[in-house]
C-alpha positions as CSV (number, residue, x, y, z in Angstrom):
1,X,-25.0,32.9,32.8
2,X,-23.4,34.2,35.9
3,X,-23.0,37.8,34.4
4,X,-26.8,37.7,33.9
5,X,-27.6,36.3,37.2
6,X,-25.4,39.1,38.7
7,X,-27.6,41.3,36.8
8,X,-31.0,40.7,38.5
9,X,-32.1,42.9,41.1
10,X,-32.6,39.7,43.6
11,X,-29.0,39.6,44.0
12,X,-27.7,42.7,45.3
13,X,-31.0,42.5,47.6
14,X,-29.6,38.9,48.7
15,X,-26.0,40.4,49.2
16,X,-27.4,43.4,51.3
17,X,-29.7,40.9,53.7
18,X,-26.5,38.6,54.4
19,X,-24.8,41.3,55.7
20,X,-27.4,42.3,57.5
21,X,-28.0,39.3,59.2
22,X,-24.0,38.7,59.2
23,X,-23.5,41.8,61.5
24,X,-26.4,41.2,64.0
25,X,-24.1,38.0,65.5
26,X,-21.2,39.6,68.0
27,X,-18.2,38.9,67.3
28,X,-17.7,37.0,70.5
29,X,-20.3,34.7,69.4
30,X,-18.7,33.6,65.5
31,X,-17.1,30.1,65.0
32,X,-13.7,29.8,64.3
33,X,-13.5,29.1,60.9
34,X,-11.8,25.5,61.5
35,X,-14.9,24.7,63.5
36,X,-17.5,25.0,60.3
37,X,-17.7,21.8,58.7
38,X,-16.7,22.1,55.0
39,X,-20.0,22.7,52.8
40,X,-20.9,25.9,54.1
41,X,-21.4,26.6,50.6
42,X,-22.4,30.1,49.1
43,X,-26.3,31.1,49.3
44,X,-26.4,29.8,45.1
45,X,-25.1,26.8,45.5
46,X,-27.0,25.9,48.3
47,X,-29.6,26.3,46.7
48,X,-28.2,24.3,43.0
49,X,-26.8,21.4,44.3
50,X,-28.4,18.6,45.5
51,X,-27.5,16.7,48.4
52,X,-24.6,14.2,46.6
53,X,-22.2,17.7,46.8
54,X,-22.5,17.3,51.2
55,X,-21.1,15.0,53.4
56,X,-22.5,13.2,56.0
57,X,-21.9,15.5,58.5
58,X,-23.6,15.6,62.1
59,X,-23.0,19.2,64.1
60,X,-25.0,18.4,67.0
61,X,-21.8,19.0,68.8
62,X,-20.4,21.6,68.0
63,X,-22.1,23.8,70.5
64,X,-20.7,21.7,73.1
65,X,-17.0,21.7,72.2
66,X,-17.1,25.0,70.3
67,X,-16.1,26.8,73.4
68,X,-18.3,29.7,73.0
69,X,-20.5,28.3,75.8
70,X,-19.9,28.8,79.3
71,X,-20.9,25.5,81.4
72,X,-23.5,28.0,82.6
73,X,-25.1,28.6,79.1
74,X,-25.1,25.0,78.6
75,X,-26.7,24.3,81.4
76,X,-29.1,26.9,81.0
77,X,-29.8,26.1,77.0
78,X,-30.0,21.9,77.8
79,X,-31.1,21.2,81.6
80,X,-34.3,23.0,81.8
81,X,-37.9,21.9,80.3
82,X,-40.3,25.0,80.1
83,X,-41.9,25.1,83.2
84,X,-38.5,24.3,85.1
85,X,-37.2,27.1,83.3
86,X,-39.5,29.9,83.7
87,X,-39.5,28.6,87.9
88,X,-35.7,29.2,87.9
89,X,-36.4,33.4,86.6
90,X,-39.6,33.6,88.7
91,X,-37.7,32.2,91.5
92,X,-34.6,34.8,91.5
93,X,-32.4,31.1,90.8
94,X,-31.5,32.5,86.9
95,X,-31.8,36.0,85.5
96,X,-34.0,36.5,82.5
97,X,-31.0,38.2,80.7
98,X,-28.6,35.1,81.6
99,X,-31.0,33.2,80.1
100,X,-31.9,34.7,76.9
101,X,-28.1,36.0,76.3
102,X,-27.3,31.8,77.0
103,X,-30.2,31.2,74.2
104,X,-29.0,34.0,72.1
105,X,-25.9,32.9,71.8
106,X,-26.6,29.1,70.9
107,X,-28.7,30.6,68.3
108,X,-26.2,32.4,67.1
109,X,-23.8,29.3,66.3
110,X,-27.2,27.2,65.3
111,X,-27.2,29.6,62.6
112,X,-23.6,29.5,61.7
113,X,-24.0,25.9,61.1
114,X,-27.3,25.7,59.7
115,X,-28.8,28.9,58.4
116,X,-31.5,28.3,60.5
117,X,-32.1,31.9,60.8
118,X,-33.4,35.0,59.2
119,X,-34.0,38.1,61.7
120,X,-31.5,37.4,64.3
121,X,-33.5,40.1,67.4
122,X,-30.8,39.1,69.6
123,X,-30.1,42.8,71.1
124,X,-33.6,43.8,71.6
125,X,-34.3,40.2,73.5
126,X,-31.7,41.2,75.9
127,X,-33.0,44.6,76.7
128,X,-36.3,42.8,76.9
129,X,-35.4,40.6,79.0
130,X,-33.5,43.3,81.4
131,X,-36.8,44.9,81.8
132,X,-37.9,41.9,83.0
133,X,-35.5,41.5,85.1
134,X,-36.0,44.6,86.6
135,X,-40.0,44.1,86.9
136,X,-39.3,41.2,89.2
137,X,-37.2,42.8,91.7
138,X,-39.0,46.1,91.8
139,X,-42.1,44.3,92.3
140,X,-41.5,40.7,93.0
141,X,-43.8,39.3,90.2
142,X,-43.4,37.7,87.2
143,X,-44.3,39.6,83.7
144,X,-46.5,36.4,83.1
145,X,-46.8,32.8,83.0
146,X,-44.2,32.5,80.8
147,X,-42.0,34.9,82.4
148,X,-38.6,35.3,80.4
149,X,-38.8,31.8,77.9
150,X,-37.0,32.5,74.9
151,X,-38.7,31.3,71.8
152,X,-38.8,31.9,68.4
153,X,-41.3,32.3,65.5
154,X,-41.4,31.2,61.9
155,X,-40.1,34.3,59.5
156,X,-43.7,34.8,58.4
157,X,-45.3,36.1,61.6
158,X,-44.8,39.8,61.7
159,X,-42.4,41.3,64.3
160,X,-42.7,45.1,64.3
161,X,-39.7,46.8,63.8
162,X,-38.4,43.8,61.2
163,X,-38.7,42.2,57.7
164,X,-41.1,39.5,57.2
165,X,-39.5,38.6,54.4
166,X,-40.6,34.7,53.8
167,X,-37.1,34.1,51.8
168,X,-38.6,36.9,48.9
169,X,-36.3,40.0,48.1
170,X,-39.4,41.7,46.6
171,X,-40.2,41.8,50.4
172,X,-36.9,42.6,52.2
173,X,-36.1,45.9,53.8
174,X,-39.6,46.4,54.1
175,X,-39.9,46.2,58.4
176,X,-43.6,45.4,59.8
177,X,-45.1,48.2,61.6
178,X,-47.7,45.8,64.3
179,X,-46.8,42.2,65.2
180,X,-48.9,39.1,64.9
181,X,-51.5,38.4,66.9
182,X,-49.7,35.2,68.6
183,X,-46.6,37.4,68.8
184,X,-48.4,40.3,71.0
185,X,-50.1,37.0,73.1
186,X,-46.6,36.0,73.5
187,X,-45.2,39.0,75.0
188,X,-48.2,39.4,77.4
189,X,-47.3,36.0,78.6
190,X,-43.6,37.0,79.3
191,X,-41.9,35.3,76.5
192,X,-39.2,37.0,74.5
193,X,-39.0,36.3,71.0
194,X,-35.1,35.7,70.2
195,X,-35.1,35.3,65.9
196,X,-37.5,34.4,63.2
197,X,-37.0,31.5,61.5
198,X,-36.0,30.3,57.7
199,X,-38.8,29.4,55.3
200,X,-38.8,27.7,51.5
201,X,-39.3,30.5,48.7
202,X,-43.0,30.9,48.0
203,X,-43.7,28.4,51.3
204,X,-44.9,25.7,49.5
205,X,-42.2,23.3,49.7
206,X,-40.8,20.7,52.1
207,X,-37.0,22.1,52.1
208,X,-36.7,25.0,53.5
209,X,-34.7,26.5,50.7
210,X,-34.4,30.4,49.2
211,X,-32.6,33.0,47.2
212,X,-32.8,35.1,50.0
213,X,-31.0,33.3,52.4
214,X,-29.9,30.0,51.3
215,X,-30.8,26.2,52.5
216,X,-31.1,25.8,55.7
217,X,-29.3,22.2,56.8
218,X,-30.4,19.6,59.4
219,X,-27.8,19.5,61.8
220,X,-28.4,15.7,62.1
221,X,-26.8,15.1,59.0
222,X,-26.7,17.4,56.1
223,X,-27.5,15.4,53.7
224,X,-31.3,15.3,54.8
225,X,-33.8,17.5,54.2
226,X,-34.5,19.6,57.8
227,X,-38.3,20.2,56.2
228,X,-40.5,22.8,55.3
229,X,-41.9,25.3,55.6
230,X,-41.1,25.6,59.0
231,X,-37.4,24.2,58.6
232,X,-35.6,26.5,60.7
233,X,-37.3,26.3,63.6
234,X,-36.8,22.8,63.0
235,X,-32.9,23.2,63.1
236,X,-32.7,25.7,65.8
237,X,-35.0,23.9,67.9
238,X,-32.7,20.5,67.6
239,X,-29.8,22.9,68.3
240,X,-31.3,24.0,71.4
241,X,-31.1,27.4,70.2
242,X,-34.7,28.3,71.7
243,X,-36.8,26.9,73.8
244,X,-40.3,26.7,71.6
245,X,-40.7,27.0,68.2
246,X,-44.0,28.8,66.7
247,X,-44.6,28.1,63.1
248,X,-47.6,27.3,60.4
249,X,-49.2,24.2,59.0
250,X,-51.4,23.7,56.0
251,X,-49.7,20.6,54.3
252,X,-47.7,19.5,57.0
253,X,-45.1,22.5,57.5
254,X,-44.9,21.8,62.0
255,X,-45.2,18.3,61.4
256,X,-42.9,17.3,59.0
257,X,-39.4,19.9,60.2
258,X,-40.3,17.8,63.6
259,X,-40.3,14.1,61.7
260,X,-37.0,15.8,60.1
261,X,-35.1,16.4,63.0
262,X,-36.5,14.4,65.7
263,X,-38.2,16.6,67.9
264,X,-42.2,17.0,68.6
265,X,-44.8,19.6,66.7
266,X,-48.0,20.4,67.5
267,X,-50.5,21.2,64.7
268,X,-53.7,22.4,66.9
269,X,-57.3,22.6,65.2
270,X,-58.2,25.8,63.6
271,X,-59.3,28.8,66.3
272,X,-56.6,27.4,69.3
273,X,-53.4,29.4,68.7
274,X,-53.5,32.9,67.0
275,X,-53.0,32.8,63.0
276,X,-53.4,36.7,62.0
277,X,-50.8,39.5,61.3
278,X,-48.5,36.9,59.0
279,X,-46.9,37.7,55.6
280,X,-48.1,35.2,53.0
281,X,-47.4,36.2,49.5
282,X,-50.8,35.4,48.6
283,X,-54.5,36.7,47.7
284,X,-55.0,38.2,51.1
285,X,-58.6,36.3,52.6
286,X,-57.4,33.4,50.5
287,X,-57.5,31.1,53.7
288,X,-61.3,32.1,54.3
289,X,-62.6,30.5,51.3
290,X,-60.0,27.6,50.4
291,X,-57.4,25.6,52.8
292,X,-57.2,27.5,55.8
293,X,-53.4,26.5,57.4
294,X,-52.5,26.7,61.5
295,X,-50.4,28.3,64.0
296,X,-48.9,26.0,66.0
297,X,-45.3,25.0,68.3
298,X,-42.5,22.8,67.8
299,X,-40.6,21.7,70.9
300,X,-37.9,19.2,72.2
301,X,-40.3,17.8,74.1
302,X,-44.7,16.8,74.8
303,X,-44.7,18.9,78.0
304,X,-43.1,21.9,76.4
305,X,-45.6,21.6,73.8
306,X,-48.5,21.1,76.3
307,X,-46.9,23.9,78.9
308,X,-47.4,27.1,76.7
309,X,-50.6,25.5,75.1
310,X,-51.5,25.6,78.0
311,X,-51.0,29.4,78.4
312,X,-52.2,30.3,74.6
313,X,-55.6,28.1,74.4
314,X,-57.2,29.8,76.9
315,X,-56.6,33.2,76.0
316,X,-56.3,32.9,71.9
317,X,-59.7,34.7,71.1
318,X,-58.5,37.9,73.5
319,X,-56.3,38.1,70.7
320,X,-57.4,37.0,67.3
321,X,-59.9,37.3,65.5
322,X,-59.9,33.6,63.9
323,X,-59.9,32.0,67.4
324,X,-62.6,30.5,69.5
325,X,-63.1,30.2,73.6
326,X,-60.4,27.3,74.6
327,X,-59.6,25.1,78.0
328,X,-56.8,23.3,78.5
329,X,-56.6,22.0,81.5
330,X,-52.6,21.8,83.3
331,X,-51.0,20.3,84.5
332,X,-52.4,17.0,82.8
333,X,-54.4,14.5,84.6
334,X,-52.9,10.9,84.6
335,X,-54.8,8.8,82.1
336,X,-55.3,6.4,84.6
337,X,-57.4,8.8,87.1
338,X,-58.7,10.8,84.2
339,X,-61.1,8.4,82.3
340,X,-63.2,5.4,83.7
341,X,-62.7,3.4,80.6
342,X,-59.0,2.2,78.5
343,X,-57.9,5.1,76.3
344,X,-58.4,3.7,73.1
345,X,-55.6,4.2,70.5
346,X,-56.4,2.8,66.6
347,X,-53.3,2.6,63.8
348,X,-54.1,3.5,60.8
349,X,-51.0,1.8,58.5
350,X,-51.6,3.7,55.3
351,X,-53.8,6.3,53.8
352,X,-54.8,3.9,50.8
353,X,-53.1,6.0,48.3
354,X,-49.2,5.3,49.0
355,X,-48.1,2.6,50.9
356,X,-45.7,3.4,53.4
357,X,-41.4,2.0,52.8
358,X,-40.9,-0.8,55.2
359,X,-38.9,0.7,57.9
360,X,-42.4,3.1,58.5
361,X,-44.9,0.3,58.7
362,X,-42.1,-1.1,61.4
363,X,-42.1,1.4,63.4
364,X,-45.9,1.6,63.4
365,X,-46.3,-2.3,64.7
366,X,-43.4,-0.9,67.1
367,X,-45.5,1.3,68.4
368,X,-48.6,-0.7,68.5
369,X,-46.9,-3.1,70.6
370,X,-45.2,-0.2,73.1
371,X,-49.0,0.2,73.4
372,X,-50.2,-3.0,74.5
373,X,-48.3,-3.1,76.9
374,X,-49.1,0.4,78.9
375,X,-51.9,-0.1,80.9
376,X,-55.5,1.7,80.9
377,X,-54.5,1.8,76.9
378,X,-56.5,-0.1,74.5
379,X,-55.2,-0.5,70.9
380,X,-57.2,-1.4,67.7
381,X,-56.7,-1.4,64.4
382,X,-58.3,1.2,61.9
383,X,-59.5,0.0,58.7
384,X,-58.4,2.3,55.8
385,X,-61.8,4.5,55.0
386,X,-62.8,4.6,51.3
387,X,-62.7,8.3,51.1
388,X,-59.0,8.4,52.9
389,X,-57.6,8.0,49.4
390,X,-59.4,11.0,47.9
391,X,-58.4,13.5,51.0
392,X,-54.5,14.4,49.8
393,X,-55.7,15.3,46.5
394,X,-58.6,17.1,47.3
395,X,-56.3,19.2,49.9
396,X,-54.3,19.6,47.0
397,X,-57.0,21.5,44.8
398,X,-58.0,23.6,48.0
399,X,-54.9,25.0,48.2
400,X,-54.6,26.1,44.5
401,X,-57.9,27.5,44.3
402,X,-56.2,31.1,42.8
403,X,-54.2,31.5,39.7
404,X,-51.0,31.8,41.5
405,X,-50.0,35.0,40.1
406,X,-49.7,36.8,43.3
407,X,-47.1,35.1,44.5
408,X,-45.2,34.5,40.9
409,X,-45.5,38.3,40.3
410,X,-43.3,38.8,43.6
411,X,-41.0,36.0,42.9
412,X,-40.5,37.5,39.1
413,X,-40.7,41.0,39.8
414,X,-37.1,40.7,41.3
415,X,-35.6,38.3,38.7
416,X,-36.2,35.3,40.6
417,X,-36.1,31.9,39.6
418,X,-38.1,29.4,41.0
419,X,-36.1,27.1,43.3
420,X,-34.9,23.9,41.5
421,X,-38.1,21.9,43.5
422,X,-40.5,23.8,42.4
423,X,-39.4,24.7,38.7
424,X,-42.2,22.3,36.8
425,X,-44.4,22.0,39.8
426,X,-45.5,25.8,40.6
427,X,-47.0,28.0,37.1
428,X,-49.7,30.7,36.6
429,X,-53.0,28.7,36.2
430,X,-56.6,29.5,36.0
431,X,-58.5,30.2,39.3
432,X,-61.7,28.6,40.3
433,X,-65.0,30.3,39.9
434,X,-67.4,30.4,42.4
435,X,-69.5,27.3,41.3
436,X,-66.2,25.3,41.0
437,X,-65.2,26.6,44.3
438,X,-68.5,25.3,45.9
439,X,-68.9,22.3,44.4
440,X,-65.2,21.3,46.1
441,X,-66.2,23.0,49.3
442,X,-69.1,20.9,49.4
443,X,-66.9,17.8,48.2
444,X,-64.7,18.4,51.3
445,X,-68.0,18.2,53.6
446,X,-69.0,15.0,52.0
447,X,-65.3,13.9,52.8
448,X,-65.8,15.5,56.5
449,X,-68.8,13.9,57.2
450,X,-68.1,10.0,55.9
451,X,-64.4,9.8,58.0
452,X,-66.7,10.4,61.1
453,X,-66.9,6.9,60.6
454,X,-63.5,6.4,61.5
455,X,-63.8,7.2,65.1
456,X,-66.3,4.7,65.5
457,X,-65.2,2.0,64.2
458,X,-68.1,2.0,61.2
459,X,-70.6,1.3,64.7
460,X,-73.2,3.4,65.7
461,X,-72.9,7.4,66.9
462,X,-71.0,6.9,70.3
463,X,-66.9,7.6,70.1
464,X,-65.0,4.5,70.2
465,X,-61.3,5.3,69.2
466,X,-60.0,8.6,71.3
467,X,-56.8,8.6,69.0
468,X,-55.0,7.4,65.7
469,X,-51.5,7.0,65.1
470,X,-50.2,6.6,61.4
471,X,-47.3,7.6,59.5
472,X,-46.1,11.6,59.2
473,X,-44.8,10.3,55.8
474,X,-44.7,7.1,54.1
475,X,-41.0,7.3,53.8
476,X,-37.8,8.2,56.4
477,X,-36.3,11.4,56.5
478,X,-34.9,12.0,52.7
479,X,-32.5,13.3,50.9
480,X,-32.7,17.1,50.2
481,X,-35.6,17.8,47.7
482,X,-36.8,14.4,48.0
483,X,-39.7,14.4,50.2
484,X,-42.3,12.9,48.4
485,X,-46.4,12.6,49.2
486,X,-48.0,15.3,51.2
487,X,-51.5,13.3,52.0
488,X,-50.4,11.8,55.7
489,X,-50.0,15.7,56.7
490,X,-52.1,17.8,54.6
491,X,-55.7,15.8,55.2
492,X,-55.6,16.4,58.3
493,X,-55.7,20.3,57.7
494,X,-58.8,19.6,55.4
495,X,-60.3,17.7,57.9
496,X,-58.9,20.2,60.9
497,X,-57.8,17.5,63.1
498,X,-55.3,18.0,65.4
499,X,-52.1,16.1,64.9
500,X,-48.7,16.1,66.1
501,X,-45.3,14.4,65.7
502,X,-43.7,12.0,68.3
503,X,-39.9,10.9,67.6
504,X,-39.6,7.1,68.1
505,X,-36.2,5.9,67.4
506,X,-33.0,6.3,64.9
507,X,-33.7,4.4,61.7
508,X,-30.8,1.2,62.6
509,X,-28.9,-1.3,60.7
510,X,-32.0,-4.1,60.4
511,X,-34.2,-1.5,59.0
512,X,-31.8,-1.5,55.7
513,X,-33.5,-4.8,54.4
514,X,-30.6,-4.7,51.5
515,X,-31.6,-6.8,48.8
516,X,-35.2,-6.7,49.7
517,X,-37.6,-5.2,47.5
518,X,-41.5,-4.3,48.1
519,X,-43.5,-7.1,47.0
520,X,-46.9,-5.3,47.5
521,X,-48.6,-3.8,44.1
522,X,-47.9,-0.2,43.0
523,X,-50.8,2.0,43.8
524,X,-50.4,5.0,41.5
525,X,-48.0,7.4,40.6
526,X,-47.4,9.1,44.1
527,X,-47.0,5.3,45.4
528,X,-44.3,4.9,42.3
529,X,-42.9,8.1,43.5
530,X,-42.4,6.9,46.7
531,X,-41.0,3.6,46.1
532,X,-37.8,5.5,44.2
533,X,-37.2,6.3,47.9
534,X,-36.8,2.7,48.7
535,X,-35.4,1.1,45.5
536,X,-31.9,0.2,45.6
537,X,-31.3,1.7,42.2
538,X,-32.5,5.1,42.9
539,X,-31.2,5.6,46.3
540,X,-28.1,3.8,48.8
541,X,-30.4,3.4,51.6
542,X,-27.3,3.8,54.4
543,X,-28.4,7.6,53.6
544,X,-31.2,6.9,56.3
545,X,-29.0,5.2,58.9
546,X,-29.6,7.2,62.3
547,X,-32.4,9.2,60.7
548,X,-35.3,9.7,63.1
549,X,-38.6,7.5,62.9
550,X,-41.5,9.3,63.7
551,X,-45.0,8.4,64.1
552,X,-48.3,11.2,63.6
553,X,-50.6,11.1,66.5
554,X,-54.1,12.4,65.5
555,X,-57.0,13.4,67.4
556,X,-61.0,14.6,66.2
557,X,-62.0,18.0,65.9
558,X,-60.9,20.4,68.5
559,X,-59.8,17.5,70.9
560,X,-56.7,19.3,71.0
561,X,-56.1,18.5,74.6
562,X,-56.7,14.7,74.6
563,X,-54.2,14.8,71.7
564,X,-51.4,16.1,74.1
565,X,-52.5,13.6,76.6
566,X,-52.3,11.1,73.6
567,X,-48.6,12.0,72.5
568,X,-48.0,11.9,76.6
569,X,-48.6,8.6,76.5
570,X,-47.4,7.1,72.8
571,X,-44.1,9.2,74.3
572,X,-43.7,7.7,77.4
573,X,-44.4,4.1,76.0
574,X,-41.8,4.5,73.3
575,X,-38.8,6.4,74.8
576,X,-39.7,5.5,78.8
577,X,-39.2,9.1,79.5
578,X,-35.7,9.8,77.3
579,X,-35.5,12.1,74.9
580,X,-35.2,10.5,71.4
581,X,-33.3,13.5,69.9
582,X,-30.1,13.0,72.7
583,X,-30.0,9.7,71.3
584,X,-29.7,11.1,67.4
């Protein structure tokens, strides 16, 4: 077996990107090897084993302790929020190249730890930002609004110069000649981009996981997933290995890394944030006519979110084709003095197709009652729409709409086996024709049109309920390759409503329930599914002890601003302005 495997082309491609990506982090900057946890495991193994092989093992620390840091760097990489930040450059208080060497180099041990990475751009974000640097004194302004912030972007979006490789060696050493769209809005703002990110193969799981460059690990505890598709921004955002994350969302890939690792994502309404110039293994125009997924950030924080919205909204259809004229006003306008009426919040409990594990409808009613008590904020309950049910799987279909074989003949063409998730779940099919392809476009408007209805409250035509919160999933943060129903994420896409996660708490002690089972009748197979998550025969639920509890915030159609203003408030209710992640 292992003779053969060595045999496939995949491999030596693998072997050759590793060192690559080995030889881009200085010397200066590599962990002792007493200092890596145990379970740094080859890139196959990662990939084989399932989570029982690690663990519990939290390396939220390490940065800290390591000693590669200067008190500086740590300052620099864990005092600042975004605005603060960019102040300190535009203000002569920090260098740009202090800053994104500082950032560099937390990256650099987030990936040691993690594999959060794939295109470490570390040397050319220095020299970036010494230009910068340079730009300031000689003229004594700023490159941009975001003058100097040092973020990061999903492996997908093209970076000219590098591979967007999406975790397929049919697509490595093959470097994109133009960036994406949101990359060249990025650099007119005065952000430098410090790495791209890890991705599942074929990005169409929710474990970031490849054969190209192994698993990447949630430094909360390795024994959880740290979510797809977007997972290493997720881990390198936690890290504090970049300011702002930028990744893609078609079935939950912003939201469900931030659930994982206990920071916020931001999944905007189509047209807001640049999609174009990305690498996606499939039928190019495919998004046009079926599920068209999102550009959107991931940050430690709702203000870092709503700072470079801020900057991007307004000035997204300068730069891509797919976006429409955007205002976002900044800096937000207290609730209070904003609206002359309560700002009216419903919770929506469950999606009427899987019932959500106890510790999730918990933290809901948690929430609700955080709520109640904030004043100029109304809360009301939503009742589940009929059609709610119907949106995951109709998502589903919109997504398959092609036979798959663009993306199995790169996976194949290399030797490449399907990741362990997906073996079973992905295989060439049959794609629609056009009369089966309109008939579920116009199911999806029929869909559209009845959970209007929702934001109403079933009474008349005039806006009642300004925003919903419900569950990012109906379970906790799982085990590796365990996440199960995709519905609370992906209808949302279908539906193109914003949404975004919000970190609540740490799943504690009382939320075990040990020895209590779920009394409430099984809805279907994706509820049965679910409930192995919970069952005391399937899983030891200790596993989710510290895990963070999340909550989805979701707003109507292009009310992408009142949904920051909406996770402004859920946020301050909940945490009373801490940060949930310092407590994980």
């Amino acid at each position: 077996m292992a003779s053969q495997q060595q045999q496939q082309p995949y491999v030596a491609v693998a072997e050759r990107k590793q060192a690559e990506l080995a030889a881009a982090i200085p010397t200066e900057w590599r962990l002792p090897a007493h200092i890596i946890p145990a379970g740094m495991l080859s890139i196959a193994e990662s990939i084989t084993e399932g989570p029982k092989q690690y663990r519990r093992v939290n390396v939220m620390e390490i940065p800290r302790t390591c000693g590669l840091l200067s008190s500086k760097e740590l300052e620099i990489t864990e005092k600042y929020d975004v605005r603060g930040l960019v102040a300190a450059m535009t203000e002569g208080k920090l260098k740009a190249e202090e800053v994104v060497r500082g950032f560099c180099k937390r990256a650099a041990i987030a990936q040691q730890l993690t594999r959060c990475l794939t295109e470490p751009l570390f040397d050319r974000a220095i020299r970036r930002a010494q230009e910068l640097d340079d730009h300031l004194q000689r003229t004594g302004n700023p490159v941009g609004p975001l003058h100097g912030l040092p973020v990061s972007v999903k492996d997908s979006f093209h970076v000219e110069g590098v591979d967007s490789s999406i975790g397929l060696s049919a697509l490595a050493f093959k470097p994109t000649k133009v960036n994406a769209d949101l990359v060249n809005l990025l650099q007119s703002l005065g952000a430098i981009i410090i790495a791209k990110t890890n991705v599942p193969q074929t990005l169409a799981t929710l474990d970031s996981c490849n054969h190209l460059f192994g698993r990447t690990l949630n430094p909360l505890n390795r024994q959880w997933t740290a979510g797809g598709s977007t997972g290493g921004e997720g881990a390198l955002l936690a890290m504090c290995g970049s300011m702002v994350g930028f990744g893609t969302d078609i079935g939950g890939s912003i939201r469900v890394p931030a659930m994982c690792q206990g920071i916020y994502g931001f999944k905007p309404s189509q047209g807001r944030v640049p999609f174009g110039g990305q690498e996606s293994g499939q039928l190019a125009g495919k998004g046009r006519i079926a599920l068209q997924a999102v550009a959107g950030p991931l940050a430690r924080s709702v203000a870092d979110l709503a700072a470079v919205m801020a900057e991007i909204v307004p000035r997204a259809e300068l730069f891509g084709e797919d976006c429409i004229p955007g205002y976002w006003p900044a800096p937000s306008v207290p609730i209070s003095l904003a609206r002359p009426r309560n700002f009216t919040i419903g919770i929506l409990k469950t999606d009427g197709l899987v019932t959500p594990l106890p510790p999730i409808t918990r933290i809901l009613d948690e929430v609700a009652q955080h709520l109640r008590h904030t004043p100029g904020v109304e809360v009301v309950e939503i009742p589940v729409p009929p059609v709610l049910s119907k949106c995951q799987g109709l998502a589903g279909r919109l997504m398959g709409v092609d036979d798959g074989s663009t993306m199995l003949d790169l996976v194949e063409g290399q030797g490449e086996a399907l990741i362990p998730w997906l073996q079973g779940r992905m295989k060439r099919s049959k794609a629609l024709t056009i009369d089966q392809l309109a008939q579920l476009q116009a199911r999806r408007a029929e869909v559209e049109k009845e959970m209007l209805k929702m934001w109403t409250l079933n009474a008349g035509h005039t806006r009642r309920v300004d925003a919903i919160v419900c569950p990012v999933a109906p379970h906790p943060v799982p085990e590796l390759d365990r996440y199960n129903a995709v519905g609370y994420t992906s209808t949302f896409v279908m539906l193109d409503y914003p949404a975004g996660t919000v970190p609540v708490r740490p799943f504690a002690e009382s939320d075990l329930e040990l020895g209590k089972t779920m009394d409430v009748p099984t809805l279907g197979s994706w509820d049965k599914a679910n409930r192995k998550l919970w069952d005391e025969k399937t899983v030891d639920r200790h596993v989710y002890l510290d895990s963070p509890l999340s909550v989805q915030v979701v707003t109507p159609k292009l009310h992408d601003y009142e949904l920051s203003q909406a996770m402004e408030i859920i946020d301050r209710a909940v945490q009373g302005g801490r940060s949930p992640i310092a407590k994980l």
